[in-house]
N, C-alpha and C positions, 0 to 999 in steps of 0.2 A: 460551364461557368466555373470561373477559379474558387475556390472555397477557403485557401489560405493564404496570408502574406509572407512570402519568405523574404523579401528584405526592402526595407525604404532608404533613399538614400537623396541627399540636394546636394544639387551642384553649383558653386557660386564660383567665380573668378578662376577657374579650377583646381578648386577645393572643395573636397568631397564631405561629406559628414552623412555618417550611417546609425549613429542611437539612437534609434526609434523606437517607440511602444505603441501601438494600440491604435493604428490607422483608422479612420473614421471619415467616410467620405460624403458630404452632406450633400442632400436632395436639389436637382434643379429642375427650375423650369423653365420650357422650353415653349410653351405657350399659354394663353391662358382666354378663358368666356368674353367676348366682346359686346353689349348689348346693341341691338341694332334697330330698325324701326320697327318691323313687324316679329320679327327671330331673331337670333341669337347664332355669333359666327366666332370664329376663332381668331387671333392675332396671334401672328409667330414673336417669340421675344431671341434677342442674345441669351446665349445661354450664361449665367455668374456662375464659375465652378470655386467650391471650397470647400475644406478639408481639413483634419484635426488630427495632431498626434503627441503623446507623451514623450518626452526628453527627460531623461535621467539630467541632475545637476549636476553632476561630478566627471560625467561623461566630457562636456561642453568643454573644447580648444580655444586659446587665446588664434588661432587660425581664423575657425569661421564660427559666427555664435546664430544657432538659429532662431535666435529672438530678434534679431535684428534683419530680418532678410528681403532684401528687395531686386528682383530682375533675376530670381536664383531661378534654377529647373529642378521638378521635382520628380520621381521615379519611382515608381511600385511596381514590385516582379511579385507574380503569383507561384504559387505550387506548380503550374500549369503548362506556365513558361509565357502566361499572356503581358504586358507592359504595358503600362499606361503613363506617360509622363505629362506632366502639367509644365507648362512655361511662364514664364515674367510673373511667379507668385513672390509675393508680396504678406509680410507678420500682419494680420490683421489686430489680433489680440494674445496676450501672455495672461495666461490663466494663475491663478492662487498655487503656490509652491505645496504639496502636502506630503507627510513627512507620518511615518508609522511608527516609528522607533525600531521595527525589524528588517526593513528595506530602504535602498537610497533614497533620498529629497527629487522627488519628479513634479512637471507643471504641464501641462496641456496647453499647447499653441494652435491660434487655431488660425490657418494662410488663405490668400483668394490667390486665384491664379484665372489669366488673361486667357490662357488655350488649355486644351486635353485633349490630347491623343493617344486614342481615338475618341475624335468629336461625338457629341448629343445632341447636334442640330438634324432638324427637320428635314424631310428631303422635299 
């Protein structure tokens, strides 16, 4: 298992944007307890994938802004050499700007995205 991110990067129209901080890839699930009449059985679900990451403000191109992103592809390479990219993600939400006084203005966007490869479904 890869232990670090050495770089994220989205691809939209192609154009590329690479300032990222602090990759964050939230929990799915992939199925869940069904109650039944005597026991209790599973049901497979679609898997929702989405994901969180810091953007510096100053960083951000009049090119591609990733606060606005929709149908982009998004790309995670490990220390490892392993890749995982997401497709047809989508800004879900643009987090509060905050601002230390000794580091640049960054916000936390947090994307869905329609696929990941490699998938988390069921066999």
């Amino acid at each position: 298992m890869a232990e670090f991110v050495n770089r994220c990067s989205v691809e939209m129209n192609g154009i590329v944007f690479e300032d990222f901080d602090n990759f964050t890839e939230t929990s799915v699930s992939v199925a869940k307890p069904v109650p039944l009449m005597n026991k209790s059985g599973t049901a497979k679900m679609l898997p929702r994938y989405s994901f969180s990451v810091n953007v510096k403000k100053a960083n951000i191109a009049p090119d591609i802004d990733p606060r606005t992103l929709f149908g982009a592809t998004f790309t995670v390479e490990y220390d490892n050499g392993d890749r995982v990219s997401f497709g047809g993600v989508a800004t879900n939400e643009v987090g509060d700007a905050s601002t230390d006084g000794e580091t640049e203005t960054s916000f936390t966007i947090t994307y869905s995205a329609e696929t990941r490869t490699p998938g988390l479904e069921l066999g």
